[in-house]
C-alpha positions in Angstrom: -19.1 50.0 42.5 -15.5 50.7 41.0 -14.6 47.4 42.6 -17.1 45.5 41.5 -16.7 47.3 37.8 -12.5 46.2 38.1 -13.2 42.3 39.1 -15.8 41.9 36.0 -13.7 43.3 33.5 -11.0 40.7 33.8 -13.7 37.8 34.5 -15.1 38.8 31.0 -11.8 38.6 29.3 -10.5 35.5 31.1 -14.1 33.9 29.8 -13.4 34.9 26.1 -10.2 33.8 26.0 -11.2 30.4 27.1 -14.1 30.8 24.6 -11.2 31.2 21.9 -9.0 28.2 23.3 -11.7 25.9 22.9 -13.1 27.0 19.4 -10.1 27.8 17.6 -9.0 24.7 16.7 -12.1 23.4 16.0 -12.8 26.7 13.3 -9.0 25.8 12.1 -9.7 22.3 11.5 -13.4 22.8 10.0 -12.5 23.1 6.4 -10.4 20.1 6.1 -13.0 18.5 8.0 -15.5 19.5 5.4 -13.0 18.8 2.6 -12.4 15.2 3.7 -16.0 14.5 4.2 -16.4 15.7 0.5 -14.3 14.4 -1.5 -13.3 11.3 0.6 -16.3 10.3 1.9 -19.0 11.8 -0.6 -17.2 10.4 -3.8 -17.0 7.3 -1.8 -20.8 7.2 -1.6 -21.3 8.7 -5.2 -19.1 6.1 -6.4 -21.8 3.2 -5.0 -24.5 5.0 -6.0 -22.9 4.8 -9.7 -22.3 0.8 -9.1 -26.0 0.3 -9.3 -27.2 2.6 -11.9 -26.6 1.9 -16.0 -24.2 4.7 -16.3 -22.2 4.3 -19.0 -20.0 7.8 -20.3 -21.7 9.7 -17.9 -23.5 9.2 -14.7 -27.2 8.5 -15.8 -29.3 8.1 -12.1 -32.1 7.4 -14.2 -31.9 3.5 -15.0 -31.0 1.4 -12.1 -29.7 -1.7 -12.6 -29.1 -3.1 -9.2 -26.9 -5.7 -8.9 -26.3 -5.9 -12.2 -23.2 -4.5 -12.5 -21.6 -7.0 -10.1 -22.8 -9.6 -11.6 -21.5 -8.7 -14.7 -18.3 -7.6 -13.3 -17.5 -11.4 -11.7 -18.4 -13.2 -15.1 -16.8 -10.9 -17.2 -12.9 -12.8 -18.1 -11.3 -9.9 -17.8 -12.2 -9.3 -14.0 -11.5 -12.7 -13.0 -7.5 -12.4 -14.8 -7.5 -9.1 -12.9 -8.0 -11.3 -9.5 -5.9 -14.3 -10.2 -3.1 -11.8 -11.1 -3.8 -9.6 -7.5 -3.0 -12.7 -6.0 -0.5 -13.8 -7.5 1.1 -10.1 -7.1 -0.2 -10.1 -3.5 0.8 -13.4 -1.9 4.6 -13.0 -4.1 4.8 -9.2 -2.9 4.2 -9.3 0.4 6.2 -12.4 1.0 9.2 -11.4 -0.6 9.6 -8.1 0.8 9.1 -9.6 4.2 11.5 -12.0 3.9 13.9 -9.6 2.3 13.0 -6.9 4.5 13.5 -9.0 7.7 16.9 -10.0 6.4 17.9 -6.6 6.0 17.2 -5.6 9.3 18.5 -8.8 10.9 21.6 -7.6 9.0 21.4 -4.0 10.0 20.6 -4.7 13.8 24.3 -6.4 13.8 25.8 -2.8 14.8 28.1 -3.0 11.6 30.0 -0.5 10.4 28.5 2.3 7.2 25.0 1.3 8.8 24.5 5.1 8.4 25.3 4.6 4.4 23.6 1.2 4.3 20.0 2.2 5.3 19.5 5.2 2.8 20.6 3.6 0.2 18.3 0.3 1.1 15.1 3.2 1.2 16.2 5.5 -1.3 13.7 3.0 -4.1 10.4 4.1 -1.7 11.7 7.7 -2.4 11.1 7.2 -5.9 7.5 6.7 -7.4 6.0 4.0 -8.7 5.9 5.6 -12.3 9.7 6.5 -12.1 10.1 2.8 -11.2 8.3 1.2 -14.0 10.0 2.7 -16.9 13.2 2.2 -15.1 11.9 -1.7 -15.3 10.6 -1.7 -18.2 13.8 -0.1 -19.6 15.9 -2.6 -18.3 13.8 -6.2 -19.0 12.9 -5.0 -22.7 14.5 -7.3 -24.5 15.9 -5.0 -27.5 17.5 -2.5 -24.9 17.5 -4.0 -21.6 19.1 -7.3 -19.9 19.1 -9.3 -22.4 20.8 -7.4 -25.2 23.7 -6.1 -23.0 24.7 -9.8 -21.9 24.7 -10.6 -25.6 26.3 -7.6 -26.4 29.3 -8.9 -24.0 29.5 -12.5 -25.3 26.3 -14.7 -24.0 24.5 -15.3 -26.7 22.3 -17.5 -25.7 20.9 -15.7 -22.2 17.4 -15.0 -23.0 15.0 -13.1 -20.2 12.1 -12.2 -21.9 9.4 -12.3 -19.1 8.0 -9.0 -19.5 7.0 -9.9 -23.9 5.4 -13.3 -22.3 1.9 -13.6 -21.3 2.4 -16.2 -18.5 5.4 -15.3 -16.7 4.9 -11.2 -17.2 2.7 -10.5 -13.8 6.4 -11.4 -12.3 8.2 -8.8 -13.5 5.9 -6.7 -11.9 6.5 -8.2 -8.9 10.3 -7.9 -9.2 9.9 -4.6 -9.6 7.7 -3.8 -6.5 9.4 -5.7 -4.4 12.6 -3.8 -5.5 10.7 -0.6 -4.3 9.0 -1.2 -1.0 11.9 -3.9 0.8 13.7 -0.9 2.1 10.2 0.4 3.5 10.1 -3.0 5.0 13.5 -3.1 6.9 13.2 -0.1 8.2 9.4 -0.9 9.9 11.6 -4.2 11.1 14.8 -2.5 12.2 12.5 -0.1 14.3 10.7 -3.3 15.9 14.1 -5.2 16.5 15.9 -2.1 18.3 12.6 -1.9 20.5 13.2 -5.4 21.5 14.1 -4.8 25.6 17.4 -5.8 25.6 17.2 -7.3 29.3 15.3 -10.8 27.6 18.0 -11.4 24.7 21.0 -11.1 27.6 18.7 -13.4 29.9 18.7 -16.0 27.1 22.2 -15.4 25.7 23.5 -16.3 29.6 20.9 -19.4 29.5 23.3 -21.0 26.5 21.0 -20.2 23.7 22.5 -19.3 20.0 21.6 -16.4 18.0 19.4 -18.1 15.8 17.5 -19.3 18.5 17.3 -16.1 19.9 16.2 -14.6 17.1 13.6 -17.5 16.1 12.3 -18.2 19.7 12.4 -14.8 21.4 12.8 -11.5 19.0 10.2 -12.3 16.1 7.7 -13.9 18.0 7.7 -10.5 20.0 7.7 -8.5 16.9 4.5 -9.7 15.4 2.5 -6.2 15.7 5.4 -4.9 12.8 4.6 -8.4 11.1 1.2 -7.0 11.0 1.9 -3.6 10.0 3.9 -4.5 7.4 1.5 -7.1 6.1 -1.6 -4.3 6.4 0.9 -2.0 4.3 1.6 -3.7 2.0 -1.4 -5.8 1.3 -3.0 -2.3 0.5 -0.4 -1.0 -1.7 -1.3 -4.4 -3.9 -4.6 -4.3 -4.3 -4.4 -0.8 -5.3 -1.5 -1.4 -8.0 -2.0 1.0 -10.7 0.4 3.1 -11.4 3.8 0.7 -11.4 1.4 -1.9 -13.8 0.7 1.1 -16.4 4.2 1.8 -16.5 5.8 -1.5 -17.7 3.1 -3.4 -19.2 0.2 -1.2 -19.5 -1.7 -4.7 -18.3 -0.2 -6.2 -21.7 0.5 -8.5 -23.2 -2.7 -9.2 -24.2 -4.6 -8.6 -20.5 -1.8 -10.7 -18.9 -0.8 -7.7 -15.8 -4.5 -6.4 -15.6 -5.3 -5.4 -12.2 -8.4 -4.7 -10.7 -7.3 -1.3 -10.1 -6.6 -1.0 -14.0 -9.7 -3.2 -14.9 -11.2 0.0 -13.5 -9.1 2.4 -15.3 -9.9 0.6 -18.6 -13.6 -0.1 -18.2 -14.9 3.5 -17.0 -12.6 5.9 -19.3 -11.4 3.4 -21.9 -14.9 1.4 -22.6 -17.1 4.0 -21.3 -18.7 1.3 -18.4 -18.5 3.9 -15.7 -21.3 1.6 -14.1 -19.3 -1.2 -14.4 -16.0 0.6 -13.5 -17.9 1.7 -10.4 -18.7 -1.8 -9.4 -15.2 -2.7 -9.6 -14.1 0.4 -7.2 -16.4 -0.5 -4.1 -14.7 -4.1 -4.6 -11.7 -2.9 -4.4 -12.4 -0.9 -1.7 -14.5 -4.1 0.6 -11.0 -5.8 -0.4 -9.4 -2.9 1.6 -11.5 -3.0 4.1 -11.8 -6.3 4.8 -7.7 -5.9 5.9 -7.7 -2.5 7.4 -11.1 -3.0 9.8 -9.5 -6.0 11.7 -6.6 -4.3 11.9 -7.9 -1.8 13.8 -10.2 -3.5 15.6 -7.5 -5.8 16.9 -5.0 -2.5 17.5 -8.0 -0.4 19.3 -9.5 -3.7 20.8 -6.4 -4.4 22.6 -5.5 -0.9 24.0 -8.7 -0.6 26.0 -8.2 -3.9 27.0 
């Protein structure tokens, strides 16, 4: 009996240990679990419920309008400026900081000396946020403080830059400025993919005769298309959710020349009290996101288990 009483009590405590070990982490991780599901995912599905209700100040549940507010929301003028200036922003933005980005990192990658100095001071702009940005900007492309007045201050008279005060060409100062701020990002998601490139392949090809330019053209890009895709994901969300950087120079001025659909939003459910409206915008926003980030993963997930 005092055997059989020794062997159990150990059995007993091996059993809630493992009891422990399994359900720890899940009681540790159960209350941002909840959290998420709350306020990601339940505002997410409060947020379409409000698209298809009348809502206007406050949430009204009690007159449904169903479509209603979409189809408002694409004949209203101001939605459809919002989406000719996302893509404008979008294709410029996303471009340019590729390009720029891929330059950088081509130019890093070359083993020069001060890379070490180089490449913070290339990211220190994504450090800063996007409000910090926008006054900067705005500071220095006013025309009464900014670019313009300090070259005539020194003598040129004449030089004029007054793109952030005109209607048409304003949206591109917004793009200056973003693209100013996320490049660095860029280069260093392109340096990573350029120093993972096997080294074995560009030797092989430098003894075959073939140039750097071809190298780089025929061999290292094409194999860094998964960081082309990245990069494009990236940054083709942080477009379509502009707000912040928009509100800081322009405030969607002149006019509604920089209005976003992220500040369409803004302005429709707290300015104009169209929280119905504002609502509607959101979830198109949010298909818009969507619509990049599911194929994305698809395509990243897809290939694995293949």
């Amino acid at each position: 009996m005092a055997d059989l009483t020794t062997t159990a009590v150990p059995r007993t405590a091996t059993d809630t240990r493992a009891t422990l070990q399994e359900w720890l982490p899940k009681i540790v991780l159960a209350p941002s679990f909840a959290i998420i599901l709350l306020f990601v995912y339940g505002f997410i599905i409060f947020t379409a419920f409000l698209s298809f209700s009348g809502s206007k100040l406050l949430p009204d549940f009690s007159t449904w309008v169903g479509f209603g507010n979409y189809v408002r929301l694409f004949n209203h003028p101001n939605w459809t400026t919002a989406l000719k200036n996302l893509a404008i922003f979008s294709i410029l933005y996303i471009v340019v900081c590729s390009v720029i980005g891929l330059g950088l990192a081509i130019f890093l990658d070359q083993k020069i000396r001060g890379e070490g100095v180089l490449r913070p001071i290339y990211l220190y702009p994504m450090a800063l946020s996007f409000i910090v940005t926008g006054v900067a900007w705005k500071w220095f492309l006013d025309p009464g403080i900014g670019l313009e007045h300090v070259m005539q201050t020194w003598g040129w008279e004449s030089f004029s830059f007054r793109w952030i005060k005109e209607g048409q060409m304003a949206i591109y100062t917004i793009v200056i400025a973003a693209v100013w701020q996320s490049s660095g990002f860029v280069m260093a998601m392109f340096l990573a993919g350029l120093r993972g490139v096997d080294n074995e392949i560009i030797k092989a090809a430098q003894i075959d005769g073939a140039s750097t330019m071809t190298i780089y053209r025929r061999i290292i890009i094409p194999l860094m298309r998964p960081v082309f895709l990245s990069a494009f994901v990236v940054l083709a969300h942080l477009a379509i959710k502009s707000y912040d950087l928009v509100v800081a120079m322009t405030d969607g001025g002149p006019g509604t020349a920089t209005w976003t659909p992220a500040l369409f939003m803004q302005k429709f459910t707290f300015g104009r009290n169209e929280m119905g409206m504002g609502a509607a915008s959101a979830m198109v926003m949010m298909m818009m996101i969507f619509a990049i980030i599911v194929p994305y993963l698809y395509s990243e997930l897809g290939g694995k288990k293949k």
